[in-house]
C-alpha positions as CSV (number, residue, x, y, z in Angstrom):
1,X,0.0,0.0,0.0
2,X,2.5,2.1,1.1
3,X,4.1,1.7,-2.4
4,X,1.1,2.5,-4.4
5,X,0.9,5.8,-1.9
6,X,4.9,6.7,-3.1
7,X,3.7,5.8,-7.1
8,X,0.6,8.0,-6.9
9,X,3.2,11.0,-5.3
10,X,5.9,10.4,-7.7
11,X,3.4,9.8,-11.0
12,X,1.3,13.2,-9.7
13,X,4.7,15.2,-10.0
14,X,5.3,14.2,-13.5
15,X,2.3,14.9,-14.4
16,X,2.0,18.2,-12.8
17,X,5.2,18.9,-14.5
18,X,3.8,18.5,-18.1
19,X,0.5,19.8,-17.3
20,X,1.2,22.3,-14.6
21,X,-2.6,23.5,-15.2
22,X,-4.0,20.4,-13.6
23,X,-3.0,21.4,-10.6
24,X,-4.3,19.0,-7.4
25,X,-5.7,17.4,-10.4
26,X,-2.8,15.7,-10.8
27,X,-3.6,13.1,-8.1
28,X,-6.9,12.4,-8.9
29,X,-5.3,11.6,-12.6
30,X,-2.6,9.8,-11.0
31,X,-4.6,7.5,-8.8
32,X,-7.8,6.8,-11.4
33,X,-4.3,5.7,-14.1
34,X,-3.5,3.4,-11.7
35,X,-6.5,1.5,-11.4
36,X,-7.2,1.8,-15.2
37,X,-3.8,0.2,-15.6
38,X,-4.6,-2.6,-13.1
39,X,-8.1,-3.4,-14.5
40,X,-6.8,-2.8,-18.3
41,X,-3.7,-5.0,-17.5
42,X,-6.2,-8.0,-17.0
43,X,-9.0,-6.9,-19.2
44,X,-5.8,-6.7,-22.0
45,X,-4.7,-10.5,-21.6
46,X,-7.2,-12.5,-22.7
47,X,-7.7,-16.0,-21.2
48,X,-7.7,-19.2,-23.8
49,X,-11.5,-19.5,-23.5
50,X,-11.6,-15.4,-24.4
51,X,-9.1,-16.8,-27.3
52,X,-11.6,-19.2,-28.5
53,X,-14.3,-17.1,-28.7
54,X,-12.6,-14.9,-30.7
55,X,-11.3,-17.8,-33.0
56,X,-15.3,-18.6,-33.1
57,X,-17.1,-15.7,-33.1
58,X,-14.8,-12.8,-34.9
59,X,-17.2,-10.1,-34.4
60,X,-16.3,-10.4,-31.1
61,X,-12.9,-9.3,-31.6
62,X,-14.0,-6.2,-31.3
63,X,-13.8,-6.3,-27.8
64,X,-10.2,-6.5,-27.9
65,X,-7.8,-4.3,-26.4
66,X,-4.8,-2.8,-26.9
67,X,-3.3,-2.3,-23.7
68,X,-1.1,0.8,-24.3
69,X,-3.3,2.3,-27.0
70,X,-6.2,2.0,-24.4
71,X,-4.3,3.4,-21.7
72,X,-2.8,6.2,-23.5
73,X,-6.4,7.0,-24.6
74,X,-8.0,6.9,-21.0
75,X,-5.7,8.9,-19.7
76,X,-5.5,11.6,-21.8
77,X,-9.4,11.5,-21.5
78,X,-8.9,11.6,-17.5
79,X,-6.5,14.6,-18.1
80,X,-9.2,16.6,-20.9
81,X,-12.0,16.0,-18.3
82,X,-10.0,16.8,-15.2
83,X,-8.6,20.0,-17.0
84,X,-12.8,20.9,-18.4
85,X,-14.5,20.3,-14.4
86,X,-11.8,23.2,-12.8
């Protein structure tokens, strides 16, 4: 816990370093990425019964993700709306 407490501090610097307009922002960013990369992280590797479904079914390959792509795109989302609600 403790560790996930240093990450948030460290990753809200960075962030408030790039987007010094975020402000206190930054944490809220910071902590939200972190459990977006948790739950994307296992969302992003598919099990071998999600495999076979999509080997069965392609339309369902839509429901694939790309972990980094996704990532990249939720955060800068978190970042637009964080920056729009202040």
């Amino acid at each position: 816990m403790r560790s996930a407490v240093a990450g948030i501090a460290t990753t809200s610097d960075l962030i408030r370093r790039y987007v010094p307009e975020l402000g206190d922002g930054a944490r809220t960013v910071s902590m939200m990425a972190l459990i977006l990369a948790g739950t994307l992280s296992s969302y992003c590797r598919p099990s071998a019964s999600v495999l076979a479904a999509y080997e069965a079914d392609p339309a369902v390959v839509e429901l694939r993700l790309d972990l980094r792509a996704t990532l990249e795109s939720a955060i800068a989302t978190l970042i637009a709306g964080t920056l729009a609600r202040s």
